[in-house]
Every structure is written in C-alpha cells, then in structure tokens.
N, C-alpha and C positions, 0 to 999 in steps of 0.2 A: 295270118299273124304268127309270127314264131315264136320259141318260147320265151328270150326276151323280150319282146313285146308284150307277151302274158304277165311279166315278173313284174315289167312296169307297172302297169292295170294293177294289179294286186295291190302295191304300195301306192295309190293313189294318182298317179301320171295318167291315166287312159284320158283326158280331159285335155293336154297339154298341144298345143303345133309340135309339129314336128321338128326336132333339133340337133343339134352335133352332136356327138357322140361325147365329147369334152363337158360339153352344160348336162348331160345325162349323168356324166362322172362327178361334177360339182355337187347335184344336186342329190347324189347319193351319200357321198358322203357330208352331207351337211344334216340330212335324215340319221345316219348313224351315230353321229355327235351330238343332238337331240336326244336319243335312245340311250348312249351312254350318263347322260346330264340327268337323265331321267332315273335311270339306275341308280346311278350312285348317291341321288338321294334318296332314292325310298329302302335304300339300304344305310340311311343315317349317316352319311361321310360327315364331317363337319370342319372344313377348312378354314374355317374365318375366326376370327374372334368374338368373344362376348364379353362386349360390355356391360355391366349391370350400373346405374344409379339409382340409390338407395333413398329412400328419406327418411328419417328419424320418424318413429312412432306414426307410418303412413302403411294404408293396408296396399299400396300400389307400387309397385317397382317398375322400372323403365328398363326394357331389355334390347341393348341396340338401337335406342329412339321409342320402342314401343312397350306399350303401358302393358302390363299384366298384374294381376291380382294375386295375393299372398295371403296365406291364411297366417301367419304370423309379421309382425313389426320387425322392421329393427329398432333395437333400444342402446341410448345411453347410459352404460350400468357401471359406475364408479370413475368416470371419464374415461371409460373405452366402449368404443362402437362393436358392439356385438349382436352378430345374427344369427338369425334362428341356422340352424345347422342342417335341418332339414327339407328345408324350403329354398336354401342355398342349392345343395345338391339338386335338387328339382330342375331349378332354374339352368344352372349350367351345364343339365342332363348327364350328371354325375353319379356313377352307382354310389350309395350308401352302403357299404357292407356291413351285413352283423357278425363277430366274433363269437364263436363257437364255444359255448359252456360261458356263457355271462351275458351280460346286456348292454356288453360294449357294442360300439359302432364304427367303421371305420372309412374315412374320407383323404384320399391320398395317404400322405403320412402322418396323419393324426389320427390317432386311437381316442377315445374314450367311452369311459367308465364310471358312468353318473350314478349305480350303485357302492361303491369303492371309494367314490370323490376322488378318482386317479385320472390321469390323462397321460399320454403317450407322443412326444410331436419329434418326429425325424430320428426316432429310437430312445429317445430320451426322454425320463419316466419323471415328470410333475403331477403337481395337484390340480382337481379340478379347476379350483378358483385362476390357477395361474393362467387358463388359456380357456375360461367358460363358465358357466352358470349355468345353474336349473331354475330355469322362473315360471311358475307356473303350470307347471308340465311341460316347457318346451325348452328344449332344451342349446343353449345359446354359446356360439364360441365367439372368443375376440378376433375383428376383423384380422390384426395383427398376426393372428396364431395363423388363420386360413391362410396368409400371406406366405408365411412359413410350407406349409405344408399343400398347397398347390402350386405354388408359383405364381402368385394373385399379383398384379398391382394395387395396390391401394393407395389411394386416399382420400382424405376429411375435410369437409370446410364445413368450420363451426358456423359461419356465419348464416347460410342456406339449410345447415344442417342437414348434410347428406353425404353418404358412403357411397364413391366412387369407385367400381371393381373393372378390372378388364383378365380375362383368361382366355391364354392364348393357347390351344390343344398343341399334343406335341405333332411335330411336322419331320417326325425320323424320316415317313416317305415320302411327303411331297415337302421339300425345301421349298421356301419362296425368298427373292431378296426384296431387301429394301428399295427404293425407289427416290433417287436424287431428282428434285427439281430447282430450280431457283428462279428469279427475275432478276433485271434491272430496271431504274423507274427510266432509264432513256436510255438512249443506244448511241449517242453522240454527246463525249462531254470536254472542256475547257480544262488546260492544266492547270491541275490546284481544286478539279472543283469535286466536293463527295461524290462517292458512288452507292447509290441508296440502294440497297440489296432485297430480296422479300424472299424467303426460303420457303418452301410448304413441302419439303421433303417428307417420306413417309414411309413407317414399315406397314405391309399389308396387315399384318396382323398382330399393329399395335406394339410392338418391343421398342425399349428406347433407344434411338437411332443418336450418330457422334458423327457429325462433319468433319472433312477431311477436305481441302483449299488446295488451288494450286492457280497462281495468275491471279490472286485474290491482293487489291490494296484498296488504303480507305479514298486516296486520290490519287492520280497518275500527275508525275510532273515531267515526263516524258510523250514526245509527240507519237500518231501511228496505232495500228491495230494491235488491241490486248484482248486475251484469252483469258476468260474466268471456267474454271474447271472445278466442280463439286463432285465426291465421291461420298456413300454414307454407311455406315457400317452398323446395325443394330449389335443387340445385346445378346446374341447366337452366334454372332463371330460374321457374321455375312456380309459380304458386301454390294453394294449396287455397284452398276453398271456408270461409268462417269458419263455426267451431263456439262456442258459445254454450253457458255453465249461469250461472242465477241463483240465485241465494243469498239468506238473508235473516239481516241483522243485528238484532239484537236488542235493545231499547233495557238490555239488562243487564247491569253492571259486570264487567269481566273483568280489563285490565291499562290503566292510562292509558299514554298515548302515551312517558310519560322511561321508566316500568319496564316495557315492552315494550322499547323497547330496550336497556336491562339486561340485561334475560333474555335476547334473545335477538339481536341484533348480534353480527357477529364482530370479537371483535380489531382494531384498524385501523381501523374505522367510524367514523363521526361521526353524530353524533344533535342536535338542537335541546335548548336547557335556558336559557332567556334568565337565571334567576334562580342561575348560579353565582356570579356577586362577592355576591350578599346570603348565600349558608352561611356558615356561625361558622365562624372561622378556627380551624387548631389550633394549640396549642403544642408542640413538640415537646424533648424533651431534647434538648440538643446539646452536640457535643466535636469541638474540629478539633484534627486533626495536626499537630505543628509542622515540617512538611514543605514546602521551601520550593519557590513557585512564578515560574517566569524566565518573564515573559510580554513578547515583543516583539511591538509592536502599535501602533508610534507613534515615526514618522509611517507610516499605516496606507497611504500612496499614497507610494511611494517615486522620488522625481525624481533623485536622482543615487545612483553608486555609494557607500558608504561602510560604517559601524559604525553597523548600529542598536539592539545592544544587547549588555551584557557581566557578568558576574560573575561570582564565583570560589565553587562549593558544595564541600559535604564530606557524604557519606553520601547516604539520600536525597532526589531532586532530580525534580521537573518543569518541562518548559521546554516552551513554547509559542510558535509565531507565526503570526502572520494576516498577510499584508500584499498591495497590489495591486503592479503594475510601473508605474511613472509616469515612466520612462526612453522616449525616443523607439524604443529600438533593443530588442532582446532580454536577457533580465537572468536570473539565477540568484540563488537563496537558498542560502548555504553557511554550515555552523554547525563549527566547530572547537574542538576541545578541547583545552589545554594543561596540561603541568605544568609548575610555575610552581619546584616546590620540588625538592630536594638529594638524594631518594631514590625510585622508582619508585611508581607509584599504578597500579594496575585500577579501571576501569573496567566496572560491567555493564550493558548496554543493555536493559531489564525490559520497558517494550511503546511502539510505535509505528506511531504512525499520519498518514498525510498523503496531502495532493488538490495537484495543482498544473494550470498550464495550464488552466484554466478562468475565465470570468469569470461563469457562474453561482454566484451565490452560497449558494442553497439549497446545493445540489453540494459548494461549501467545507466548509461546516459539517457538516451530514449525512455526507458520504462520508469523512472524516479522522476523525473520531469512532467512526462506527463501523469503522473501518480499525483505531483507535487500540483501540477496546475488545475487539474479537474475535483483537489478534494475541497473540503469543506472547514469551517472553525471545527477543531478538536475539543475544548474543552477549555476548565480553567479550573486553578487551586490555590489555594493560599499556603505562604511559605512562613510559617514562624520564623521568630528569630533562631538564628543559626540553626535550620530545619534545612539536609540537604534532601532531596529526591529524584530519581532517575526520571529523564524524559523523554529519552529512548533508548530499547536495548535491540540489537538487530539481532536475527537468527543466527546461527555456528554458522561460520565461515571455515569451508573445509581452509586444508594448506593450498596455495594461489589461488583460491577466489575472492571477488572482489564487493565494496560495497559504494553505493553512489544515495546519500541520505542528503535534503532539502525541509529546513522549519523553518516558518515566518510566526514573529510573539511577539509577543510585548508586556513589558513589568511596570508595575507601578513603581519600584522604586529599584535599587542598584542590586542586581542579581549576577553571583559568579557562574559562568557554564564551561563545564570541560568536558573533554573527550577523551578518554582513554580505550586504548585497544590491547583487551584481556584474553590470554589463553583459556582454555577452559577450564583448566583445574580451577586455575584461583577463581576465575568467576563464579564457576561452582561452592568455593570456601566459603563466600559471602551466604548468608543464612538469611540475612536482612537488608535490603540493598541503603533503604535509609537510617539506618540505626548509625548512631556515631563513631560508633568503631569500624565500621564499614568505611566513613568518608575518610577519618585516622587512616586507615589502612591505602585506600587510595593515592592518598596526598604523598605517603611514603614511598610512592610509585617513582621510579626515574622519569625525569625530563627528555623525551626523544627527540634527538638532533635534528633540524631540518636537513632534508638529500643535496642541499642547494641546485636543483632541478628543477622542481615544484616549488608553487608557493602556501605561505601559511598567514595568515595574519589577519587583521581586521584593518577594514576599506570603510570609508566613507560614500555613498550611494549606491546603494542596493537596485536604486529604483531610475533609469536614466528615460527620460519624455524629451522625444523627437516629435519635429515637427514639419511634414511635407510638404509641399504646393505644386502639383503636376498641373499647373493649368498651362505651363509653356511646352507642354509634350507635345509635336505634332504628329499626326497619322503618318503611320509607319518606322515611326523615332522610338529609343530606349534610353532610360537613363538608369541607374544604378546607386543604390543605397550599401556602403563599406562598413561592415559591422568586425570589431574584433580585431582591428591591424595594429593599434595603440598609436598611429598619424592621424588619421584623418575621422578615428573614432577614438579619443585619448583613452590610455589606461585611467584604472580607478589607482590613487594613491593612498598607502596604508603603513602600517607599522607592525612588527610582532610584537603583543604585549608580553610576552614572558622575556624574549632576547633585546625587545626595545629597536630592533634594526628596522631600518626602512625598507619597504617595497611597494615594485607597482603591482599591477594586479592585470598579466598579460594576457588579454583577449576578454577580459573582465567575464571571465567564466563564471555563473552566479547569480549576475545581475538584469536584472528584470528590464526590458527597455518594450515601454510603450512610446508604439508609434501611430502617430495622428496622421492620417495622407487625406489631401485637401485633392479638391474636384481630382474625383480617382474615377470619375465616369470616365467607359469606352479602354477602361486599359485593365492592363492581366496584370497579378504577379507572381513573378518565379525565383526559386531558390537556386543560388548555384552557389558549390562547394570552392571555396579555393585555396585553403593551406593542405588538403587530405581529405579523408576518411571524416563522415557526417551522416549522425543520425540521431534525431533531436525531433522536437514539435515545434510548432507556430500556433495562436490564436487569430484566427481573423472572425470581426465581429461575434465573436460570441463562439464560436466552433473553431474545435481543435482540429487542423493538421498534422499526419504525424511526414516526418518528415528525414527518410520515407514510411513507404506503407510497411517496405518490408526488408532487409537486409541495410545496407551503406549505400548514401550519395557520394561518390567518387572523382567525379571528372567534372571541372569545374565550363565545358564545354555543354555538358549534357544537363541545362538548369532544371527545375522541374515546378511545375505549375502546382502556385497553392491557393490562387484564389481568381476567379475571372469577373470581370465586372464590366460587360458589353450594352449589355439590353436585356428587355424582362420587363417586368412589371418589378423586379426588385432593386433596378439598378439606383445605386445608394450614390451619393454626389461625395463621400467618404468612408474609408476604413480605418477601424480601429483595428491593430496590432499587437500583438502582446509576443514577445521573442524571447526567450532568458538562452544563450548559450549553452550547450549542451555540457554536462563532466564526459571526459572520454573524447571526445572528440573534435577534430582540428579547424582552428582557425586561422585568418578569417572567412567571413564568406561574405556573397554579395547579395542581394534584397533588389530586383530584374524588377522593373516596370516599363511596359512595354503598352504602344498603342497602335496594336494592328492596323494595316489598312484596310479599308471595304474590300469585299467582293471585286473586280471589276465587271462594271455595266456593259460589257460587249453582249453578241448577238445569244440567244440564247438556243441550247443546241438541242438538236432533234429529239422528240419524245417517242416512243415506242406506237 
C-alpha cells in the first residue's frame, strides 16, 4: 500500500471498493467542505438573520421559530413596547459594553446612563425616559430606540400583542443577494384573460426586498409567447439575479381590452374608450327644487375691497363663492348675516364646506366640495331685530390666491347675506365684527361690478333629482348621462338682486343633482371629462369618490371608474348618486354606464 493509500485509511476510506481517481477527488473535497462548515461555526460566524417574536409580559421568546426562556418580560410602558435591554443583547448574542468611569452601558449606538437619567442614541444626547425606563431593576429600552440604534426591524401588533424583531448582522464580507421568484396560476391563457401572479421573492437575510417588472401586464390582448421577468433589489442596494417564466397567449377570445377593464380596474382607475361622446344619450326624468342658490362669482379676480354680492332668502338657502385675491396686499372673504325685520329670525347652518389660501385650483374645487359634502349640521343662532353677524370669515388670502366656500341654511324668517371681500388693514379696523358700526361701515363699501365672464346671482334649484332606467342596456352596450351643457341638461335661470339683470347659470355649477338609477345590476360607472380640466367628487350610495384621486381628469377619452356593480353579495338592483359640479373646473361632463360583456365560455387553457 503506498502512501496515498495510507492517507486514505487515515481519513476513513480503508473500508471503500476500489475507485477513480475522480470520485477519490469528490469525495475529498466534500470532507474538506464538512471541516470548513464545521470551523466556522464553532468559531461563532453567524450569517443569517434573527428573528425574535416577543410576547408582551411572557417569560418565553421565540428565536427563529424556537422557544427560549427570558428572565425578564417584555412590557407595555406608556404605549411603547420596551425590552429588557439585557436579555435583548443576550438573545442576538450582542456584546453589552460597560462605559468606563459610570454605569453606562453600551449596545450599538445607544449609550445609557440609568444613574444620570441620560441616554445617548446615534451621538445624540436625550433623556432616559425618551428611549427607556428603569423598572424594577431592569432596565428597559423602547423597541423604537433599539430600532434606531441597531438596525432592528420592528414591529407591533396590538392585537396578539407581540414585538416582532429581525437583525440582520453586517454582511461587509459575505454579501448575499436577494433571490427573485414568482409563479403564474397557468401557463396558457385566452386574450383578455388576468394573469394571476404569486410572488415569494426573498432576501436571505430578511431586508426589505422592491420589485422591478419587465414583460409584466394584467392581461395580454395580443396573440403568442410572452416573457415575464422579475428582478428584486433589497434595502443594501443588491440585486438579484433575474428569474424568468414564459407564457403563452392564445389567439382566443376571453375579455376585449374596455370590459377587462370593467371587470376588473378599481375604483378610481382610468381606462381608454375613445368612442364615449358616440353612446346614445339618456334622457332622464327631472324635478328641481325651488331652493334658492346665492352664487358670488363675479368679478371672479377681486381688485379692490368692496360688496360682491347680496340678497335677502327666507327658508332654504345655498350660497356659494369662488373668488381669487386681485388686491396687491392680503385680503379676506367675510359673509354676514342680517335681520333686516322687527322680530327675531334663527338661523341653522345645515352643511359647509370651504378651501381658502391656495391658488391651486384643482384643490379649490375638489377640497371645498368634498369638505362641503361630508360635513355635518354646524349649528344655529338667533338674529335680533336688526342684529347683523358674520357667518363665515376665511383665512388671509395672500395676493393670487384663491378661495372656493359652500353653505347650505335655512331662516325662519327673511334674512340679508352678503359678501364682501376685505383687504386686511380694514378688516383688521373692525374691532367688533357685529357691532353696528361695523355693518354702517360695510354697507358703505362700493358695489363691485360684475367681470361679465362669470356669473353672479341667485338661481332657483339648488337641488336637481334625476331619474334613470337602465333596464334597456344590453351586455356590452353604453349609454351616457350629459351633465353641465345647458341643452340637454338646461341651465338654472336667475337674476342679480342688486343690478336686477337676468342670468343663466352655465353648467349650473353649485347645484346639487341627485341621481336615482333604476335596475343598475351588472353595469359600472365611469366619469369622463369633456369641456377640460376636472377634479371634483361623486357620492355613490353612501361613499364619496374623489374624482380624481389625485391631480386632473383631462381627456374626455380616458373615463374613470366610480362605481362597479357586477356581482357580490352586494350587488344593489339601484344607485343612489349625489354630484354637485365642481368651482374651478370645466364643463360638461359625461355620467358612462356601461354593461360589460361575460367572460367568453371557450376552452379553458392549460394549468401549470
């Protein structure tokens, strides 16, 4: 036997058949990769992460899955989850350092000093109480702080009541990446039809990992083989390796591109539909309220202080104003209410809403509306005779910013309201906004011209109730609701009480229009803009859409879904609607009801 024959026998092989020279070489170094694995634990490496699950006031922690025992709790101490600081370090086999000349301790970047009542987190010097507690003798930090100062993840669910931790050691020498996986639920699907995705991506050691798509749609309306490519990048900057599955689409009818997104867009979404102005228009019943509407709105850019609008209601009343600051200096909108007559009037302020200080104008329209539609009764007061009082004062309007204000009342008996728009000195003058020298002073305010642009005036129907019947809609048809054109939705007709001229009231911006839609099962509806720029809210049953979520509806192509009404256990056989036209923003627009077609029932394609 020679001497590698010997070295064999030594390391265990004497026992073995005789073999290549190749499987001699495998199975040495599979022995050496054993040895090393072997090393570098019992020299403490520690590559992976640790999780800790905590329980509130539990003597057991869960480290990685498995249970260990603590000589201290964690506790909830003034609603922050704080642990023991020393049983922490234990756990994530963390040195405790002691601070030399005191009885500090130190754990990453947090120092403290539970004689001093001081603490130290990331060089910056707090109080004990800020990031920990002494209870008992043991001495406890906010999970929070540890978060700070190791790089902890955290968190809390009150519900289970338990502090969730993960520390992930530093990996300066062994980087690891992240690790992209995904699924699809089939691997043959029909154009039009979803593609159900399952991701289980994952950083080895726990950092939070960001998706990165390419070949990625929710359905293919094109025939032929498609590539879905995931890449993932954790919170170290690293990336994985791209993982790849191909699919194949099927040249077979499932959903066309508008009732895919019917079916299945959320709320809010916009979808392509070029052919909304060609749907049949509907007709709809109609009844307006003869509830009068005070809209001051002209001159819409206000250059000096004065009266820009006035009239005297009885019962109920909506009053509205839009207007910019066109004063060089700082200016306020103040609306007062007077009684005019010989015995006391109540007043009740029923709901209001208003944006000031802005000179975005989406923001005017949008946020005072839905301000105005979601509040509540404000209050009420009683008016002496000739007793006037302010009913609303908006914030300083720098120079160009604008204000968009919404009130619905009602008086028991004949009550003057006006609006003026004050610089600030003088408004400042007033000492007493109801004292009678104040409204003296007012009243001697100039009259400001309307811009003949804008209108000003009071309108008869505040309130317009439509009324729909989609039961002649068939699957895959649209029809369309015209709000705001002043044809086929008339303007409101009004007058200026101070100049006595006549107006209409175009696009009836202001006006409240509840719409009833009858058997509305099985259909969606969608908003599309069509004079401009649009951003406003909708109620449907009971819950607000804002409309949109977020910047301008612009293209009267691109409608956007505000309500869906397919199936469910909820699906309602009607919607109630509540729309008031936005200030700020152009009309008209259209009110899309649409009723998708099914699925098509062809063959169903291969599953994985």
């Amino acid at each position: 036997m020679g001497a590698a024959d010997g070295m064999l026998e030594a390391l265990g092989f004497a026992m073995l058949e005789p073999v290549g020279l190749r499987r001699l070489l495998q199975l040495f170094l599979l022995l050496a990769f054993t040895l090393a694995l072997s090393s570098a634990s019992s020299a403490g490496v520690h590559l992976a992460a640790r999780q800790l699950v905590w329980p509130l006031e539990s003597g057991t922690v869960f480290i990685n899955g498995s249970p260990s025992a603590v000589l201290a709790p964690a506790r909830l101490m003034e609603g922050r989850a704080m642990l023991p600081l020393r049983e922490l370090a234990r756990l994530l086999e963390l040195p405790l350092e002691a601070v030399g000349g005191s009885d500090g301790v130190r754990l990453g970047e947090l120092e403290v000093y539970p004689s001093l009542k001081l603490a130290r987190l990331k060089g910056k010097q707090l109080e004990l109480k800020e990031v920990g507690a002494l209870e008992g003798g043991v001495l406890y930090v906010a999970a929070r702080s540890l978060e700070a100062a190791l790089g902890l993840r955290v968190s809390f669910d009150p519900t289970q009541r338990l502090v969730s931790l993960t520390y992930c050691p530093s990996l300066a020498d062994t980087p690891r990446l992240p690790v992209a996986r995904f699924a699809t639920d089939k691997l043959e699907y029909r154009l039009g039809e979803p593609v159900q995705i399952t991701d289980y991506s994952y950083d080895p050691d726990g950092l939070p990992i960001y998706a990165r798509w390419s070949g990625r749609e929710e359905a293919y309306f094109t025939p032929g083989p498609k590539t879905l490519t995931l890449t993932v990048s954790n919170s170290a900057g690293r990336t994985s390796q791209p993982y790849s599955v191909q699919i194949q689409v099927l040249d077979q009818p499932y959903l066309s591109p508008r009732d895919y997104a019917l079916r299945y867009f959320p709320v809010g979404r916009t979808f392509p539909d070029a052919s909304v102005v060609s749907y049949p228009v509907l007709t709809p019943e109609r009844q307006d309220d003869p509830i009068p509407l005070l809209l001051s709105n002209s001159p819409e850019k206000v250059s000096t202080s004065g009266l820009l609008y006035e009239d005297t209601v009885q019962g109920l009343a909506r009053l509205m104003a839009y207007h910019t600051n066109g004063l060089g200096v700082p200016a306020r909108l103040l609306l007062v209410a007077a009684n005019m007559g010989n015995s006391p009037q109540t007043v009740r302020l029923l709901r209001q809403g208003s944006i000031a200080s802005t000179s975005v104008v989406a923001l005017l329209g949008q946020v005072s509306l839905l301000d105005f539609l979601t509040s509540k009764p404000v209050g009420q007061f009683v008016l002496e005779a000739g007793q006037a009082v302010p009913l609303y004062i908006s914030s300083q309007l720098a120079p160009g910013e604008g204000l968009s204000f919404k009130l619905d009342l009602e008086a028991t008996g004949a009550v003057q309201l006006s609006f003026y728009l004050l610089e600030e000195p003088l408004f400042s003058s007033f000492s007493n906004l109801s004292a009678p020298a104040t409204l003296d002073a007012l009243r001697a305010l100039p009259v400001l011209a309307p811009d003949g642009v804008h209108a000003r005036g009071t309108f008869l129907g505040a309130v317009r109730r439509l009324r729909l019947d989609l039961s002649g809609l068939e699957p895959g048809a649209a029809r369309r609701l015209v709000l705001g054109d002043n044809l086929l939705d008339p303007a409101l007709e009004g007058r200026d009480a101070i100049s006595g001229n006549a107006y209409r009231l175009s696009g009836n911006y202001g006006v409240t229009y509840l719409i009833r839609v009858e058997n509305a099962a099985g259909t969606v509806g969608a908003f599309a803009p069509r004079g401009g720029m649009y951003s406003g809210a909708i109620r449907v049953n009971g819950v607000y859409v804002a409309l949109p979520q977020s910047g301008v509806l612009l293209r009267g192509d691109l409608p956007m879904i505000f309500y869906r009404n397919l199936d469910g256990p909820f699906l309602s056989p009607r919607m109630e609607l509540e729309f008031v036209p936005a200030a700020g923003s152009f009309l008209p627009v259209n009110l899309v009801f649409y009723k998708p077609l099914l699925p098509d029932a062809g063959s169903v394609a291969k599953r994985p």
